[in-house]
N, C-alpha and C positions, 0 to 999 in steps of 0.2 A: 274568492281569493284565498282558499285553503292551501293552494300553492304554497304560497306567501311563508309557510311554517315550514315547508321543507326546504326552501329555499334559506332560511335564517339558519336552519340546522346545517345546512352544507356549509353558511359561511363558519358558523360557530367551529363543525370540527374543523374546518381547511386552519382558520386563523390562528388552533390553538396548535397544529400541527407546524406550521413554518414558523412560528412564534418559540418553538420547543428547538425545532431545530436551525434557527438562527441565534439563540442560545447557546447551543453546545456546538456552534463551531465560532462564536464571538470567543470563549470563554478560552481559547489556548492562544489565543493572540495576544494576551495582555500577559507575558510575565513579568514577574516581580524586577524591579527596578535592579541593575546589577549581577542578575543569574547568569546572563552568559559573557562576563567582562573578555574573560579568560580569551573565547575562542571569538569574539571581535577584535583580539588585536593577534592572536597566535591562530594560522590557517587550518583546515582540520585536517585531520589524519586521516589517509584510505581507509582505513577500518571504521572513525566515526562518518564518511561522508557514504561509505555504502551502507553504515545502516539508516542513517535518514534519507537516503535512494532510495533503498530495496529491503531494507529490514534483516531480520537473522540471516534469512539462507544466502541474500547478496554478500554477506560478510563474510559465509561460510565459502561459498565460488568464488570469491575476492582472494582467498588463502589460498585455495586450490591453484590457481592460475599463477599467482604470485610462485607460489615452492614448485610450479611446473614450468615456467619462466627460467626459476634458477637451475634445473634440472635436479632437484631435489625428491622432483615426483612426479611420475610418469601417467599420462590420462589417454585411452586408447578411445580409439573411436568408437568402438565394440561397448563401451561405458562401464569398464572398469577400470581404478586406480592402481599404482603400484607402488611403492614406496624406495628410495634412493637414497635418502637421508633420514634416519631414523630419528635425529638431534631436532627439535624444534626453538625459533630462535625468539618465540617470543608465545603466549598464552592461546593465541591462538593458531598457530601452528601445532602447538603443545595439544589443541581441541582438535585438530582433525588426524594427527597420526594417532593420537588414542581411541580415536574410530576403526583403526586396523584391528585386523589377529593375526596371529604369532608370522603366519605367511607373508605379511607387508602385502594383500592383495584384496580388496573389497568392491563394492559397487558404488560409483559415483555418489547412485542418489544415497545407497546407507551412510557414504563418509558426510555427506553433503549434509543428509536430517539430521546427524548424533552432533554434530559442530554447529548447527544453529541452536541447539539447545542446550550448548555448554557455559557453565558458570560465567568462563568471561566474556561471552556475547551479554550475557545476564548485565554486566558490571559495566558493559561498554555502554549499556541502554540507559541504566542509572545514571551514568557520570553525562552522557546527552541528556537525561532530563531535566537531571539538577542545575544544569546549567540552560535551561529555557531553548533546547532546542532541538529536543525532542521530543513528540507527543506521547503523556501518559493513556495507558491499556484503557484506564477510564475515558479519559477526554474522546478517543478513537470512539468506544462504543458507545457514548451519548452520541455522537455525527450520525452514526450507521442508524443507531436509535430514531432520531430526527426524520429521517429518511425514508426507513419506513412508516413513522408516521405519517408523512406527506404521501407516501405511495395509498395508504389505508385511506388517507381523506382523498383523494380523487373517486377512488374508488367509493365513499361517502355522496360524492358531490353526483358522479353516475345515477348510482341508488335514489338518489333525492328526488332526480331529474327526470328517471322513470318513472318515479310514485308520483309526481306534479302530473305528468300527462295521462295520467290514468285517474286522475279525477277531475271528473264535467265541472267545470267552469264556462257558462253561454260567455260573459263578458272578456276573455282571456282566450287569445289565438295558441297554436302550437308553437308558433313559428315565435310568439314574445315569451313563452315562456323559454323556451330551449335558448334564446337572447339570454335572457336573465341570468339563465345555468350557464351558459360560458363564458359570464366572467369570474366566475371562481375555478373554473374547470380550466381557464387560461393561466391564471396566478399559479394553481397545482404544478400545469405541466412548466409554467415557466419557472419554479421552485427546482424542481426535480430536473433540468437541462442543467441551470445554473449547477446544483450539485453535479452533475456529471461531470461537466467542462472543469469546474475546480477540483474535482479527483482524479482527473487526468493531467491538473496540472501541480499536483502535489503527488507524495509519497503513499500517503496514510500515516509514516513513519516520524516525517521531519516537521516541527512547530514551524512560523509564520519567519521566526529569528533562521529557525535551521533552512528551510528552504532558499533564504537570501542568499546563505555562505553556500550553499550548492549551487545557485546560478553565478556568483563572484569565480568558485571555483570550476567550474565547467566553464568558464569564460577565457580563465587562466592557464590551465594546464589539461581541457578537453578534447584531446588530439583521438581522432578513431584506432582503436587498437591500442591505444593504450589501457595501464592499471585505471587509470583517472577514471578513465572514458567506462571502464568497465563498472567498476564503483558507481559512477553517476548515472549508465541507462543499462546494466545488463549486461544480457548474454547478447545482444543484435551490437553489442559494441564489440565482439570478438571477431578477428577479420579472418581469421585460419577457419577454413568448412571443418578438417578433421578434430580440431580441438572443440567449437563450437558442438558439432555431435558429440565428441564425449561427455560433456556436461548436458546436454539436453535428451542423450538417448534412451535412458532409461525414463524421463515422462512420456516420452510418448508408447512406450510398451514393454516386454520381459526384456531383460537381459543374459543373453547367451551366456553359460559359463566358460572362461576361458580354458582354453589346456594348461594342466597344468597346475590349475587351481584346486 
């Protein structure tokens, strides 16, 4: 029955691993009593609903589309920007023409990274946090943390499972001990689904409070092709092909320089 000891180890890490990571995703559901009064009773703003969407860069393509809406800024399919309106009518408008040079003419994806990383994306994160409904950089990477611990204890529970059958036991068949090994090898993988389906059905971005007000509002004003629509799932919410490639063409490979540029 020497089994018996790799089998207690399997449970030992499996338990301490979903135990870790039911933890750090218990831990951003409970905020303080009060923190987000404000935006339960006033709706959120497209800048705060696409960063608990899609986090900086959604906020950053949220602006884009918005000042190329107004015709304030031009986005070729080719995936470069060109500027119309040099005036920006509010701090982040003010974060992606300050990604231009002198020329008013740059690449999607550079106006797109220097405005995800501009101060008031910074400020628009804090003002969601402090109000309980958006997840802090910590809370995000204890979940991720969690996860892969669950991923290292199956791989644990494997390992165990091998060394049991590689040592002679006359009274212990194959077939009861590899029994014995999938139930813990069934809690792992069924740990790690659960994670999956719940990060498919959240942000990363938005706390348990913030995810409400995005199903409230996608409910409300989630029309396809709208700003709304675009803040709440992306770029697959843009209904024009040619605007869609401009904001997508540069991930998928170089960008040509235009004439003129």
């Amino acid at each position: 029955m020497f089994w018996v000891l790799f089998l207690l180890l399997a449970w030992a890490g499996l338990l301490f691993a979903c135990t870790r990571l039911l933890q750090a995703a218990a831990e951003p559901a409970d905020p303080a009593p009060g923190t987000a009064t404000r935006h339960h009773h006033d709706e959120l703003s497209l800048y705060e609903a696409a960063y608990l969407a899609g986090g900086p860069e959604r906020v950053a393509e949220l602006t884009l589309l918005s000042m190329q809406r107004q015709r304030r800024l031009l986005l070729a399919y080719t995936g470069w920007a060109t500027v119309v309106d040099p005036v920006g009518r509010d701090p982040h408008e003010c974060s992606v023409l300050g990604a231009f040079g002198p020329d008013g003419q740059e690449p999607v994806t550079s106006v797109r990274a220097v405005a995800a990383r501009d101060p008031a994306v910074r400020a628009l994160a804090d003002r969601l946090g402090e109000a309980g409904l958006a997840l802090g950089e910590g809370a995000q990477r204890e979940i991720d943390a969690g996860i892969r611990a669950v991923r290292q204890a199956t791989l644990l529970v494997l390992a165990m499972a091998a060394a049991a059958l590689c040592v002679p036991d006359p009274g212990t068949t194959t077939t009861m001990i590899l029994c014995w090994f999938s139930l813990p090898l069934i809690l792992a993988l069924g740990c790690l689904a659960i994670a999956r389906v719940e990060g498919h059905a959240q942000s990363g971005w938005a706390s348990p409070a913030g995810r409400r007000l995005l199903v409230e509002l996608g409910r409300e004003r989630g029309v396809r092709g709208s700003l709304t629509a675009v803040a709440l799932r992306g770029l697959r919410a843009v209904t024009d092909p040619e605007l869609r490639a401009a904001l997508t063409y540069g991930r998928r490979g170089r960008i040509p320089r235009q004439q003129g540029h």
